[in-house]
FINU-224497 format. One line per 5 residues: for each residue x negated, y negated, z negated of C-alpha. Coordinates in steps of 0.25 Angstrom, whole numbers, plus 5000, padded with zeros to 4 digits. Layout:
// residues N
X,Y,Z ~ ...
This chain:
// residues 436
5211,5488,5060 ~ 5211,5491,5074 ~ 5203,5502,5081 ~ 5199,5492,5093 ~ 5197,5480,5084
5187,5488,5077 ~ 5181,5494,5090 ~ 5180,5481,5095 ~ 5171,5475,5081 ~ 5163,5488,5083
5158,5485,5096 ~ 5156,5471,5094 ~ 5146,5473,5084 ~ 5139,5485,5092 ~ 5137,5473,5103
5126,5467,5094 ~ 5127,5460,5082 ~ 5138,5450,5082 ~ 5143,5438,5071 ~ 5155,5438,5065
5162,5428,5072 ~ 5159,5433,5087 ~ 5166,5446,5080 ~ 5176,5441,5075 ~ 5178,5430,5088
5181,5444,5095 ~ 5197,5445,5088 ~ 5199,5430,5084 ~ 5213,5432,5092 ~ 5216,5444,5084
5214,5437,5071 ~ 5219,5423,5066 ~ 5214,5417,5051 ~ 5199,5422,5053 ~ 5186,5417,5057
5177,5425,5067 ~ 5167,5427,5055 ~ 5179,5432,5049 ~ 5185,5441,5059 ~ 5171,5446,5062
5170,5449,5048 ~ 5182,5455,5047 ~ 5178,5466,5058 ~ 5166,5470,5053 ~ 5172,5473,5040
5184,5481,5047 ~ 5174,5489,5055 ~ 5165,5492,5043 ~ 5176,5500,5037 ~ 5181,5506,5049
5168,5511,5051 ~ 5165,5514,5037 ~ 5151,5506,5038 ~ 5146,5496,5028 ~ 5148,5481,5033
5134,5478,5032 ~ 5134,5488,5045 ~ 5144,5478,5054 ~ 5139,5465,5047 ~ 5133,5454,5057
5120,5448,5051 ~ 5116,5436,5057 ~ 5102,5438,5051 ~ 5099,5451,5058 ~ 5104,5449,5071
5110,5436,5079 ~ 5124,5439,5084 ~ 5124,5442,5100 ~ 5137,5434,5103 ~ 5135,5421,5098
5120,5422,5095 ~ 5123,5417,5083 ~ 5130,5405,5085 ~ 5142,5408,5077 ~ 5133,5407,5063
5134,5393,5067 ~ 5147,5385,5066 ~ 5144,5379,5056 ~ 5131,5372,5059 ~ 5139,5367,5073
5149,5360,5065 ~ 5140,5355,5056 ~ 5133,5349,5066 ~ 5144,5343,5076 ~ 5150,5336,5062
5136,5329,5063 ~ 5136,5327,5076 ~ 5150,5317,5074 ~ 5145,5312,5062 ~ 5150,5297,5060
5161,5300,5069 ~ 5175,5298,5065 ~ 5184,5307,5070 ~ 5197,5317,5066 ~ 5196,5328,5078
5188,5336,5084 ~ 5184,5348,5094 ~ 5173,5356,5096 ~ 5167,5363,5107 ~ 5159,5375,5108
5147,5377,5120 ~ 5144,5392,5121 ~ 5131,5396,5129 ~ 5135,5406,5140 ~ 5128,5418,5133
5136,5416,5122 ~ 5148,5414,5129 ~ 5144,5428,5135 ~ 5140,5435,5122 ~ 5156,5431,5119
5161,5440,5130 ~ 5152,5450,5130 ~ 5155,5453,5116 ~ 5170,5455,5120 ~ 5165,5465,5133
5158,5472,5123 ~ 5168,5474,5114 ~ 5179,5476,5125 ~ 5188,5461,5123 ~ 5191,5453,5132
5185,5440,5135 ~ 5193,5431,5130 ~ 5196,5440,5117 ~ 5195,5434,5103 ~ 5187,5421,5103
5177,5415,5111 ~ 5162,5411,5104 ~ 5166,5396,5109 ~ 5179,5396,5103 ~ 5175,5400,5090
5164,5390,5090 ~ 5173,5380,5093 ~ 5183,5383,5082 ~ 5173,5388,5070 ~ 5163,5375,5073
5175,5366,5075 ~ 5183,5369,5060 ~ 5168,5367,5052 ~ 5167,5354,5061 ~ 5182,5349,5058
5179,5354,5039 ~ 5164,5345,5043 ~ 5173,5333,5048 ~ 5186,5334,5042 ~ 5192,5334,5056
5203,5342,5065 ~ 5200,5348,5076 ~ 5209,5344,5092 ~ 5207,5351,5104 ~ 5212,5339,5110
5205,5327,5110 ~ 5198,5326,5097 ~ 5190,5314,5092 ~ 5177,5323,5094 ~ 5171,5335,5100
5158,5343,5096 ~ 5153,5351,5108 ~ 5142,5363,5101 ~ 5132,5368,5111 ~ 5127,5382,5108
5117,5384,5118 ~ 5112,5369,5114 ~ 5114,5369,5098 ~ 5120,5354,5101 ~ 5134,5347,5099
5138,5338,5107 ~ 5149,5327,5102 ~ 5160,5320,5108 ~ 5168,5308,5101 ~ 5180,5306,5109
5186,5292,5110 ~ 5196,5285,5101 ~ 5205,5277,5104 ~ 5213,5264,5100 ~ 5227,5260,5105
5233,5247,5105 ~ 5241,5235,5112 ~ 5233,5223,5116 ~ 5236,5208,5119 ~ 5228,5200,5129
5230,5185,5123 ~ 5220,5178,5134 ~ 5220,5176,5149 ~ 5209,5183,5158 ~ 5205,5194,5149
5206,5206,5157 ~ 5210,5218,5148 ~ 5195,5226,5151 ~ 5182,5221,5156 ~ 5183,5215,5170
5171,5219,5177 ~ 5164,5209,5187 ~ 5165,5215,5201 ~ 5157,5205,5209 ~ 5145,5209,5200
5148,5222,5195 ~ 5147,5218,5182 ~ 5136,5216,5183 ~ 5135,5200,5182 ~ 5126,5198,5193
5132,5193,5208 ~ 5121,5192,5219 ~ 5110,5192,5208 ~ 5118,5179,5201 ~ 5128,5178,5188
5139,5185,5194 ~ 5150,5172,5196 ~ 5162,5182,5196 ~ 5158,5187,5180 ~ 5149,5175,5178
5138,5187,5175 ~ 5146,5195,5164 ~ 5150,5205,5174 ~ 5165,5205,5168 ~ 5175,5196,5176
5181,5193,5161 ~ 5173,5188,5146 ~ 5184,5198,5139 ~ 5195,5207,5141 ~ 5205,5215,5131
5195,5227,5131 ~ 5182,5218,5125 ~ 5192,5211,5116 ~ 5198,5223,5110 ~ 5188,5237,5113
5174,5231,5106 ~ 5182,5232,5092 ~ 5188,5246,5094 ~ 5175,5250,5098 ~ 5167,5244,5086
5178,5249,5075 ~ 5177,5264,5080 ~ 5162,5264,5083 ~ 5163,5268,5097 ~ 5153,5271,5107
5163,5263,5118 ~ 5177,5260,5122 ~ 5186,5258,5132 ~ 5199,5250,5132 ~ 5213,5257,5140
5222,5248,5143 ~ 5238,5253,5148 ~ 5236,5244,5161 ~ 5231,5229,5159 ~ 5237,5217,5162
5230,5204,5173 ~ 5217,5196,5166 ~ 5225,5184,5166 ~ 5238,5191,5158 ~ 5240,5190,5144
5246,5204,5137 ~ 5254,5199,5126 ~ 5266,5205,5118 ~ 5264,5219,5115 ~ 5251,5222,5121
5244,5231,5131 ~ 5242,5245,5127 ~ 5228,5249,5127 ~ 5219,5259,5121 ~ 5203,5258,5117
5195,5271,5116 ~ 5183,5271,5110 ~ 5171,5281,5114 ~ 5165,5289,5104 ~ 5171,5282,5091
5163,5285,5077 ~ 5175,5278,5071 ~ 5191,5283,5074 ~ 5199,5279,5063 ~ 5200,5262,5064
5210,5255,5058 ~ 5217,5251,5068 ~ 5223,5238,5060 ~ 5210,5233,5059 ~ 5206,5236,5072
5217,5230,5080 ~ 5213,5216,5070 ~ 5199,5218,5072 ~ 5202,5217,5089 ~ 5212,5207,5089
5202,5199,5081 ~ 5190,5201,5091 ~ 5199,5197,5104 ~ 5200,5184,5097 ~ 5213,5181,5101
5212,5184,5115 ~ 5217,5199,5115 ~ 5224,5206,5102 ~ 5229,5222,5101 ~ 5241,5226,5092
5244,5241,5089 ~ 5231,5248,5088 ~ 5231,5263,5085 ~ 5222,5274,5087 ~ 5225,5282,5100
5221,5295,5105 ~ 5215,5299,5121 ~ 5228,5301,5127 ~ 5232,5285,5124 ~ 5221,5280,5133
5228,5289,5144 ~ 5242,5283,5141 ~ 5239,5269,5139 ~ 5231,5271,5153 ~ 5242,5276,5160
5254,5269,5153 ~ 5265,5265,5162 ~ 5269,5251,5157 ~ 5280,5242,5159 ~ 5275,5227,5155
5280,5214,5153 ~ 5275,5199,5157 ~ 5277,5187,5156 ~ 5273,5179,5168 ~ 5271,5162,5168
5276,5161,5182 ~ 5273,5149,5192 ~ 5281,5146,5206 ~ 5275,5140,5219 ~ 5287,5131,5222
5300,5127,5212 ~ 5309,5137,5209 ~ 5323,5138,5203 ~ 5328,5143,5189 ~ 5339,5151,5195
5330,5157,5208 ~ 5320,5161,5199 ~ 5330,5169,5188 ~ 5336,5177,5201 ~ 5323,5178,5206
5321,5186,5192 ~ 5332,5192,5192 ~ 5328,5200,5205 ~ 5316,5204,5199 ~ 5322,5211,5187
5321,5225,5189 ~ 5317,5224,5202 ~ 5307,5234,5209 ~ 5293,5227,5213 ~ 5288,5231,5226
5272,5226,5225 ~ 5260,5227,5233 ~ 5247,5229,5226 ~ 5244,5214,5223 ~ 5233,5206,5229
5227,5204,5216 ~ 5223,5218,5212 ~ 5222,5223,5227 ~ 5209,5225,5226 ~ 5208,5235,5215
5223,5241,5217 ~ 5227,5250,5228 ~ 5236,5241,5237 ~ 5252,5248,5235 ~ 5265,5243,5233
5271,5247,5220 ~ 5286,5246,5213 ~ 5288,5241,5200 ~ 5299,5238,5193 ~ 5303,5224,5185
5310,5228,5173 ~ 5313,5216,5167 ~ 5310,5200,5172 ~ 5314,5186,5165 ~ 5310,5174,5166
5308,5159,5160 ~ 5311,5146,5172 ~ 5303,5138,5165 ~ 5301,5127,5177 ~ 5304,5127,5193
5288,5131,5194 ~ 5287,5141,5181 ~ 5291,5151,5176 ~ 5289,5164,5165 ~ 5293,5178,5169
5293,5189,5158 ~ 5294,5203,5166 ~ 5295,5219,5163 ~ 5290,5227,5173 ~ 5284,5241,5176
5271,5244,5175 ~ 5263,5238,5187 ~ 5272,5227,5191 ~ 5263,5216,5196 ~ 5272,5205,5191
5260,5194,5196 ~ 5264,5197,5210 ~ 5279,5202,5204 ~ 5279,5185,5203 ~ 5270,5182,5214
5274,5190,5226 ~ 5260,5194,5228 ~ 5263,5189,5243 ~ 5274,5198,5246 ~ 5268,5210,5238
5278,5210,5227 ~ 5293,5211,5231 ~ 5300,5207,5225 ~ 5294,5195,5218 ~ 5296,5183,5210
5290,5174,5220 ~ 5297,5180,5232 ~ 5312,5179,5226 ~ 5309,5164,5222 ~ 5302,5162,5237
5291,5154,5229 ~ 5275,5158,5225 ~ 5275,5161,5210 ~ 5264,5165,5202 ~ 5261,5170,5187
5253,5160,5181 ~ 5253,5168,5168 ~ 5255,5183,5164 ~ 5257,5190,5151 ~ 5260,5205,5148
5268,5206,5138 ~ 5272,5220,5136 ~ 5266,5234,5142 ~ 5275,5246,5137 ~ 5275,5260,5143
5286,5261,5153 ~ 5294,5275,5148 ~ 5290,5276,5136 ~ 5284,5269,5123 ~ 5268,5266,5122
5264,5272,5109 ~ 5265,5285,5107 ~ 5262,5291,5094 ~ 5253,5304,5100 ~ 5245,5292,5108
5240,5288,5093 ~ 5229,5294,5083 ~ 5238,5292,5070 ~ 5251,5296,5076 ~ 5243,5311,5079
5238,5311,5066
């Protein structure tokens, strides 16, 4: 064996006594297949015959003296891990990760033992490392469960100075498509502002909420978020939506994507299946969700921040009559035109006032009288097709009121399609069973 390697186990164990693992922490780069224990082992023997010395003179005994290093902490890995798998008890998860606080003495003791023994700092393995790693394979044989140094489903933080363990449960989350089948259901609670939710106006019932503090009885979040939430046991839960659509639109077709995550789950693996029938059965009718999978963290982000085309249908009414022909060429102008639109009046006050450029991708229609009419129309995401039709008073140019030189109005509105615009929605590496 090397002289230095030697010199190095002999001046480690002249520092004071020391455990086998914070000698054999000292060349965990220099060996692979070996635990500390083992290593510092393995280095007491190799000196003992070098030296010619029996190994009951280089043996660490814990009973006799307590190991300067890690004071030791090290003698108990197994007791940590014991106790984090009790601490997640009732939990469900499959991943997991866990974290190690060293006191600052014993972070010192780490590098003092390499000064003594001339290494540098960062040489071999640090106390918190091993902790990490030694705790975290007998918590991963406790639970049957692989460890991620991503985003696992939990984490165990250990405390040295404290002797606690503090847990985190990470979300879960549930992806799906949902249909709005009812009129003036906003897609999340709509908080009252005249009362501040609070239900009370000038010490009266509040007449803008009629003392509920929500503008709305329901929305797509209360009609679908209560049963994911009971079905995985959870603490709370919030519902992501990739943009929404207006109270008074219907979303039909195929759906809005959406994702629910659920804070502190005890329960992760749901069947889906039942699931998806257990919601649709609770909106009674009134909203309904197709394509339910469970999701990972990074489809909250992307559903969030998705860049949709969509597609309506809009029943149209005009101010004054209007012909068959005028109102084709007046469609025709707007295929793929590019939309110049002001902020509109209606969401002024909670949107900055800009103009914007969109693109009509796609426009048809169906005359159905001199008064009424029924547009179907793709277009980027963004494109207020109200004021599309409208005007909005001059705001949007060009328009469908403006090209027909009459007022016209949508009188009804339903989403019919919201697809990412450059590439499909459903990736597979958004999706718990694809990864699996």
């Amino acid at each position: 064996m090397d002289a230095n390697v030697l010199e190095t186990t002999r001046a480690a164990l002249d520092s004071g006594p020391i455990c086998d693992s914070c000698l054999g922490r000292l060349y965990a780069d220099r060996s692979f297949g070996l635990g500390n224990p083992e290593r510092g082992h393995a280095m007491r023997v190799a000196l003992a015959l070098e030296e010619d010395v029996p190994l009951e003179d280089v043996k660490y005994d814990a009973d006799e003296a307590v190991c300067w290093v890690c004071e030791g902490e090290c003698a108990d890995f197994d007791a940590w891990a014991e106790n984090a798998a009790a601490a997640l008890r009732g939990y469900e998860f499959d991943t997991y990760q866990v974290g190690t606080k060293v006191p600052p003495l014993l972070e010192e003791n780490d590098v003092l033992l390499r000064e003594e023994v001339g290494l540098e700092e960062d040489a071999g393995e640090l106390l918190k490392s091993e902790y990490n790693r030694e705790v975290g394979k007998r918590f991963g044989r406790l639970t049957d469960t692989e460890v991620d140094f991503g985003r696992p489903d939990v984490l165990a933080l250990i405390d040295l100075a404290t002797g606690e363990i503090d847990v985190q449960v990470n979300s879960a989350f549930v992806y799906g498509r949902y249909r709005k089948l009812e009129r003036d259901i906003p897609q999340t609670e709509w908080p009252c502002r005249e009362c501040n939710e609070t239900g009370i106006k000038r010490g009266e019932e509040c007449p803008g909420c009629d003392g509920t503090g929500y503008r709305y009885d329901e929305s797509v979040e209360e009609l679908t978020t209560p049963v994911v939430l009971e079905a995985m046991n959870g603490a709370d839960a919030t519902f992501h939506g990739a943009g929404r659509e207006d109270v008074d639109a219907l979303m039909l077709d195929s759906g809005r994507p959406f994702v629910i995550e659920v804070d502190e789950p005890r329960i992760r693996d749901v069947d889906v299946a039942d699931l998806e029938a257990e919601i649709n059965d609770f909106a009674d009718g009134k909203a309904e969700v197709e394509g339910l999978r469970l999701a990972t963290h990074e489809m909250v982000e992307r559903v969030k921040e998705l860049d949709a085309s969509k597609t309506y249908r809009m029943e149209i009414e005009f101010g004054d009559d209007v012909a068959a022909d005028d109102f084709e060429a007046a469609l025709d102008e707007l295929e793929g035109a590019t939309v110049h639109q002001d902020t509109p009046q209606r969401v002024s006050h909670r949107r900055a006032d800009l103009t914007r450029t969109r693109e009509v991708y796609e426009i048809s229609g169906d005359f159905e009288d001199a008064r009424h009419a029924t547009v179907e129309l793709h277009g980027e995401g963004g494109l207020y097709v109200k004021e599309l039709v409208s005007s909005d008073e001059g705001r949007t140019e060009p328009s469908l009121a403006g090209l027909l030189g009459v007022d016209a109005v949508v009188t009804a509105l339903d989403v019919l399609d919201v697809q990412g615009e450059d590439e499909p929605f459903a990736l597979p590496e958004y999706f718990r069973d694809a990864e699996a």
